[in-house]
C-alpha positions in Angstrom: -25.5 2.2 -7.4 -27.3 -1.0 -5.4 -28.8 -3.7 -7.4 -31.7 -2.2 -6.3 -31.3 1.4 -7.7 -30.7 -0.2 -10.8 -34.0 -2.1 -10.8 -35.6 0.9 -10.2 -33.7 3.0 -13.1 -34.6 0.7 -15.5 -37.7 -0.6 -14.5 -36.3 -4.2 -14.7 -36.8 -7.4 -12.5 -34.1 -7.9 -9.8 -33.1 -11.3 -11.2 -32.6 -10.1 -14.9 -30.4 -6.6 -13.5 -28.3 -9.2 -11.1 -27.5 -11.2 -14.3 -26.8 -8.0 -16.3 -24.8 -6.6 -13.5 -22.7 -9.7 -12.9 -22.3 -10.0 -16.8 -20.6 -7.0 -16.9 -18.3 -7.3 -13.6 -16.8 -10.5 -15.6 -16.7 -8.4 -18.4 -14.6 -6.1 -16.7 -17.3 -3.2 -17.5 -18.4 -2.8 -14.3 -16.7 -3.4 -10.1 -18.6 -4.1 -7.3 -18.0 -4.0 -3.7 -20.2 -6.6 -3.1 -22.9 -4.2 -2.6 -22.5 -1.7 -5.1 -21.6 -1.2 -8.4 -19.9 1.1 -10.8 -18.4 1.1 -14.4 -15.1 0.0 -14.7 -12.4 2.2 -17.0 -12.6 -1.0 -19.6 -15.5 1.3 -20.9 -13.2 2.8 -22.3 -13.0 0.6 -24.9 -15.8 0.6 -26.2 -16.8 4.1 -27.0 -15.4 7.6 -26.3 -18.8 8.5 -24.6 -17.7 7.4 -21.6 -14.8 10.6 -22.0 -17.8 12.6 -22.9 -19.9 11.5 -19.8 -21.3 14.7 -17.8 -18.8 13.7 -14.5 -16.2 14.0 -16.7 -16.9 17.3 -18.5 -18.8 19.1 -16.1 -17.3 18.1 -13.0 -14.0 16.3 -13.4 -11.7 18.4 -16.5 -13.0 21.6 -14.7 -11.7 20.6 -12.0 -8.3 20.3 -13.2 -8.3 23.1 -15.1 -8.5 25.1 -11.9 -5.9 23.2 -10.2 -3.7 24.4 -13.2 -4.5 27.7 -13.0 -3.8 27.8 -9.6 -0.6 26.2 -9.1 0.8 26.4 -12.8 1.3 22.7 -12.5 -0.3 19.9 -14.6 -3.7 17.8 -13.4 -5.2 14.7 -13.9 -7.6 12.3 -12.7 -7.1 8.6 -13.1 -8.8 5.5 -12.5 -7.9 2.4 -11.7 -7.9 -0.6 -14.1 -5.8 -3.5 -13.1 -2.3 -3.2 -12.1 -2.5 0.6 -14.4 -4.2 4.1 -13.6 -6.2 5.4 -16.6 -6.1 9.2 -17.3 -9.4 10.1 -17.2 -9.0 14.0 -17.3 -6.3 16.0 -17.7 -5.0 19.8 -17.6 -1.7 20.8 -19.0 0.9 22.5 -17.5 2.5 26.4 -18.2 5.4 25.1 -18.0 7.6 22.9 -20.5 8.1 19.8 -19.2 9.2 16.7 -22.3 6.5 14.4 -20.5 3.8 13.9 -22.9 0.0 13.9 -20.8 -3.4 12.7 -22.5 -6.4 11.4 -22.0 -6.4 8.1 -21.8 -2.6 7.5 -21.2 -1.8 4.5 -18.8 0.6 4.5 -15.9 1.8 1.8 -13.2 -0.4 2.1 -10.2 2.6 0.5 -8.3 5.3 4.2 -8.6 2.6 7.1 -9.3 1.3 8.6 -6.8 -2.7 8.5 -7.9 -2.0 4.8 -8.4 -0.9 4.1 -4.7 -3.8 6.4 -3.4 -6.3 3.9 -5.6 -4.7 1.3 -4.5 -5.2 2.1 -1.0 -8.3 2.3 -0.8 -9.0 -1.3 -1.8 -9.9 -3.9 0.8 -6.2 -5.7 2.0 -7.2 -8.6 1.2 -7.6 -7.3 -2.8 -4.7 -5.4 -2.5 -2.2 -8.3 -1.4 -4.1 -9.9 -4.6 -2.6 -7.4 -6.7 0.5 -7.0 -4.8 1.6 -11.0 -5.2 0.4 -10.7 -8.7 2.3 -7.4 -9.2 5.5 -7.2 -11.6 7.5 -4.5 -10.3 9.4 -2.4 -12.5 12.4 -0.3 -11.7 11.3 2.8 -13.8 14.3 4.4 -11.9 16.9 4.1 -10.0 14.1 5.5 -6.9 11.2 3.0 -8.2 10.1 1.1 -4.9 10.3 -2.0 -6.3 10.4 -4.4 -2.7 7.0 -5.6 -2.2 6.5 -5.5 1.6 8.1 -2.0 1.2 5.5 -0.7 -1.3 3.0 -2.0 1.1 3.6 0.0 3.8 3.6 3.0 1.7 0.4 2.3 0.0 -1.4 1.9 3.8 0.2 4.7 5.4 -0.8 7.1 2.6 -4.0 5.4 3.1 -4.4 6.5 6.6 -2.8 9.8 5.5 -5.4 10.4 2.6 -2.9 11.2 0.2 0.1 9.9 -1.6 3.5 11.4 -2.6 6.3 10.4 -4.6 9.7 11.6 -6.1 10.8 9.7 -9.0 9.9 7.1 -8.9 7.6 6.9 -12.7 10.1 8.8 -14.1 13.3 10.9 -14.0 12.6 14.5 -12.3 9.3 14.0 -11.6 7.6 14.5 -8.7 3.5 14.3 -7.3 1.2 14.4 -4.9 -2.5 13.2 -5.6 -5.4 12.5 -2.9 -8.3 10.2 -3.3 -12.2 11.6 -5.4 -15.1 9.9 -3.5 -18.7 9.6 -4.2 -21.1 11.6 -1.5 -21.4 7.8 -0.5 -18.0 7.3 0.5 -16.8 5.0 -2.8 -14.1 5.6 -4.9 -14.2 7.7 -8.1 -10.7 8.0 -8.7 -7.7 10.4 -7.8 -6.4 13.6 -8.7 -2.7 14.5 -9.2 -0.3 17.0 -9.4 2.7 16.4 -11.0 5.7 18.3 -11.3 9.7 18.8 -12.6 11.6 17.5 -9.8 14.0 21.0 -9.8 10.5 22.7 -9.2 10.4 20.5 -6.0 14.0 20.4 -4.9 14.1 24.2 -4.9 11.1 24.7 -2.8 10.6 21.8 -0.6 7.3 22.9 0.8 5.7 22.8 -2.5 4.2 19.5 -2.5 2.1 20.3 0.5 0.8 23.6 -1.0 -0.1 21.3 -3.9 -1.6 18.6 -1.8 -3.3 21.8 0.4 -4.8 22.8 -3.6 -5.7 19.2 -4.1 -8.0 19.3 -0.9 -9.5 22.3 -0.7 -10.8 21.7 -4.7 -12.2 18.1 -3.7 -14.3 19.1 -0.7 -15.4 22.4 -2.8 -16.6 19.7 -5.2 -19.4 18.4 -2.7 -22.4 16.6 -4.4 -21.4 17.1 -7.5 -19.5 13.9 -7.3 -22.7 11.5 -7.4 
């Protein structure tokens, strides 16, 4: 939302919303483009509500609970917050895999896959701001870890629209997530598959049947993401 549509929700003067607004961006509560704003997953902390919010129940968990049902595979939608993704909404998997997945679990943005498609879509200028600051850790032995490396990856899979890696977060994992935008073109998060590496290995087109599911559930969402 502008600072405008803000005025208007609440019926308050500009100058006493802009405050408000800017309050909560140094807060941490709420991000801004410069232009618009939205709440920031730091929410999070201070009441479940924002897990109970009607994006996240009526548009976002169903939405991975069809993903699963489709592909057998686990779901989730994170967000970014800092140098982490938060799990936001999450669908377990048939199958048995000794990874533990919840709501609100945190991950490197730097070797998941949903992390790298977030963190592609910042401006470059913010993302070499997080990339300097970045302490990259070699979760595995396959962990990108070189800086000017993970850059590249990060862009391509921005001009790509989606991210993939093999892993790289942990031992025999793999995932594929693509980006969840607003109907005005901003970020909401991204939603992942991941999956047992063997899964992978022994069907090497499986990732882009995944990443085929992904798509075809996001632009099935249309205005529902508001």
């Amino acid at each position: 939302m502008t600072l405008s549509d803000v005025a208007r929700a609440t019926n308050l003067p500009k100058p006493t919303v802009r405050r408000v607004l800017h309050t909560l961006v140094d807060l941490g509560y709420a991000e801004t483009d410069g232009r618009r704003f939205h709440l920031a997953p730091a929410v999070l902390s201070l009441a479940a509500a924002y897990l109970g919010s009607d994006l996240v129940s009526t548009v976002l968990q169903p939405v991975c609970d069809k993903v699963m049902k489709i592909t057998g595979e686990a779901c989730f939608v994170g967000v970014l917050d800092g140098q982490e993704i938060v799990m936001i909404a999450h669908a377990s998997t048939r199958f048995p895999i000794g990874l533990a997945s919840h709501v609100g679990m945190r991950m490197s943005a730097f070797s998941t896959a949903a992390g790298r498609v977030l963190l592609g879509l910042l401006p470059d200028d913010e993302l070499d701001a997080r990339l300097r600051t970045a302490r990259l850790k070699g979760n595995t032995k396959f962990t990108l870890t070189d800086k000017a490396k993970l850059r590249a990856t990060i862009v391509r899979g921005r001009a790509d629209g989606y991210c993939m890696t093999k892993q790289e977060a942990a031992i025999g994992f793999c995932a594929v997530a693509v980006p969840l935008r607003r109907v005005d073109g901003s970020a909401i998060g991204a939603i992942s598959i991941p999956a047992l590496a063997e899964r992978v290995t022994g069907n090497p087109g499986i990732l882009n049947t995944f990443l085929k599911v992904l798509r075809e559930q996001v632009d099935a969402l249309g205005r529902q993401l508001i």
